[in-house]
Every structure is written in structure tokens, then in C-alpha cells.
N, C-alpha and C positions, 0 to 999 in steps of 0.2 A: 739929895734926899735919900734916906733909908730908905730903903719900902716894908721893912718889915712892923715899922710903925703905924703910919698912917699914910693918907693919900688926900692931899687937899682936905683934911681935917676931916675926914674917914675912916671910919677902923677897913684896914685892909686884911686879906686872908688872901694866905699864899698857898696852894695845896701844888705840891711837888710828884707827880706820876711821870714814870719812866714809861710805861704804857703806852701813855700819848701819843698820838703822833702831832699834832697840832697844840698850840694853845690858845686858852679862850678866857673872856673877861665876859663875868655880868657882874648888876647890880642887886644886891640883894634886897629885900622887903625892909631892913634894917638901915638900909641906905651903907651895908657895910658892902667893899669893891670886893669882889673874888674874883682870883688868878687862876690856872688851871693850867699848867704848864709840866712839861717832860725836863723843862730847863731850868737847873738851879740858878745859873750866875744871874746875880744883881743886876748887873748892866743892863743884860736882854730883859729882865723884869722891869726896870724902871724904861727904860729905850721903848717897851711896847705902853706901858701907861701913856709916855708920854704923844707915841704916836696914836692913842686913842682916847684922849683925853678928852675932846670936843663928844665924842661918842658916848663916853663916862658921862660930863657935864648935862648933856643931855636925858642922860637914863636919872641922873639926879634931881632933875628937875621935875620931872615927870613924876619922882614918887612926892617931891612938897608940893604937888595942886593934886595930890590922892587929895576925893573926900572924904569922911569918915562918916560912918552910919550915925543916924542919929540914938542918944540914949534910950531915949523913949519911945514905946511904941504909939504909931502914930493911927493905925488901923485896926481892927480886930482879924482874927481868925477868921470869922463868919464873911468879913469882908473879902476876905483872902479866896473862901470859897462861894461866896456870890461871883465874884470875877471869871473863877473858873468855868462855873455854873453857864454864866453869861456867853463867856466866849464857843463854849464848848457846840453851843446850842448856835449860834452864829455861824461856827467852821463846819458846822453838823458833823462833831465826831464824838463818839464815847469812850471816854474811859472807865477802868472797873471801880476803881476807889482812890480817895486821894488822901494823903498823908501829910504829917505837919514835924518836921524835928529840926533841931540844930544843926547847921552843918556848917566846918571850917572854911571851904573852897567852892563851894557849890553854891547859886543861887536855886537850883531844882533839877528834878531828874523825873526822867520818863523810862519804863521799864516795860519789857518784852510784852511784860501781861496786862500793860495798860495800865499799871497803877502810875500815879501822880504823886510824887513829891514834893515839897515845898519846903523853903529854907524857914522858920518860923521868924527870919530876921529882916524878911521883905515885907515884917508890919513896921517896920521903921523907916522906909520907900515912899518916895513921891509915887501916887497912882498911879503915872504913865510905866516908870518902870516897874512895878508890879505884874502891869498888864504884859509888857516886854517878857515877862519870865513865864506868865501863863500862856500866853501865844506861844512863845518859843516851843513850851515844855508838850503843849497841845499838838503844836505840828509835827511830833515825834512820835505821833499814833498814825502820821501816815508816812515821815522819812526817818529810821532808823539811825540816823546820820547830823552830818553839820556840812552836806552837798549844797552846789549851787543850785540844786532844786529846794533843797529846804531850809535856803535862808529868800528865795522867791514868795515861797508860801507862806514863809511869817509875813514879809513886806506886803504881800496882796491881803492879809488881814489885819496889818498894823504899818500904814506909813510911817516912815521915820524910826523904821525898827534898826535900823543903822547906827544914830545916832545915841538910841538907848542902850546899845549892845556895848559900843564905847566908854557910854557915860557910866556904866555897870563895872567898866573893867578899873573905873579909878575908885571904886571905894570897896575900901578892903574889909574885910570879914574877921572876928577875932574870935 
């Protein structure tokens, strides 16, 4: 096989840095294979596919059972900020204000001053994960972090915050 073609009916991408001291394979979003190696020769490039190929195969799979957001929104805003509302007063913590935008990689962010941000595409979210991003994004008004104290604190106000954290990381954002 070439590799500078494809890779199991892949677009592949070779990036050649002398730099390196190591090289590394992911998969991208595109499902295209990237290479990252100090080493031009073919052989070593194809010789490490093929020694990681169960590992490729695997990261491919993973991105065909991504879900994808649904089109429609399925919740209002208002909804978005009842939940907040709701939880806030549960964890008994306050925030200053809370905000609503697009955003490419983020389902929400929690900021030094207490403001709450929100992805405006978590109206298109089953309720439970909704609720997973406003716990999350609420426990951040008391751990500044992603420690094992402050994935404790989302668990003791949202069981199975685990499994939605998960379920979060397979639908992609555009």
C-alpha cells in the first residue's frame, strides 16, 4: 500500500517534523488518519499503521456511533434558565448572571465572576443532559477545576453524571 493515498479507505495525512522526537497517530473528526513523525521512509510509515491498526480501527469506530445534535430545537431558552434557576437553588449556590451563545467546542463555561454560560445548542439535548452541563457548569462556583473533588460534587447532585459526561463527548458540535 501507498500511504500517501489513503489508509483503509481514509484520507491519510502525513506531516513530516524533524523536531520530533517520537511519532504519533490520531484520528481526526473527519475520520481522516494523521501521522506525525520525524521519519520520512514509507516503510516505517506504513510498518507503524500497520502495527496500530487495531487502535486506528478502533478510534474509527468510535467517531460512526458519534451522535449528532439534533436539527431542531427541542427546549426553549427559558427552559435552559429554569434548570439553572432550579439547580442553583438546590446546590444553594449563586451565580451573577447567566448567558446564552454559540459555541463550536464547549457545551458551557463557568467564569471567575460567576457568570454562567450556556451553549445555546443544549436546546436541542435530551433534559438529563442539559441538566449534566448546568450541574457541571454550577459546581464551578465552588471548584475552579475538573479535580476529583469536582466531579464528586456534580455526582452527589446529579447520579449518573458519569454516564452523561460520556454520552456528551459523542455528539459533536458544528
Amino acid at each position: 500500500m501507498h500511504y500517501k493515498d489513503s489508509y483503509k479507505d481514509q484520507n491519510l495525512k502525513i506531516i513530516i517534523n524533524k523536531k520530533l522526537k517520537h511519532s504519533y497517530i490520531f484520528v481526526d473528526k473527519d475520520k481522516s488518519i494523521v501521522v506525525k513523525t520525524p521519519y520520512k521512509s514509507e516503510s516505517f510509515i506504513n510498518s507503524l499503521l500497520e502495527e496500530k491498526s487495531s487502535w486506528i480501527d478502533k478510534q474509527l469506530l468510535k467517531l460512526e456511533n458519534i451522535s449528532l445534535i439534533q436539527d431542531e430545537a427541542i427546549y426553549s431558552k427559558d427552559f435552559l434558565r429554569d434548570r439553572v434557576e432550579y439547580f442553583a437553588q438546590e446546590m444553594q449556590l449563586d451565580f451573577s448572571e447567566l448567558k446564552f451563545r454559540k459555541m463550536k467546542s464547549r457545551w458551557g463555561s463557568c467564569s471567575s465572576k460567576k457568570v454562567i454560560t450556556l451553549n445555546s445548542e443544549l436546546t436541542k439535548l435530551r433534559s438529563e443532559l442539559i441538566d449534566y452541563v448546568v450541574v457541571h457548569e454550577l459546581s464551578h462556583l465552588v471548584h475552579m477545576n475538573h479535580s476529583k473533588d469536582f466531579h464528586a460534587f456534580v455526582e452527589s447532585h446529579l447520579p449518573n453524571s458519569k454516564k452523561f459526561r460520556e454520552e456528551l463527548k459523542l455528539i459533536r458540535l458544528f
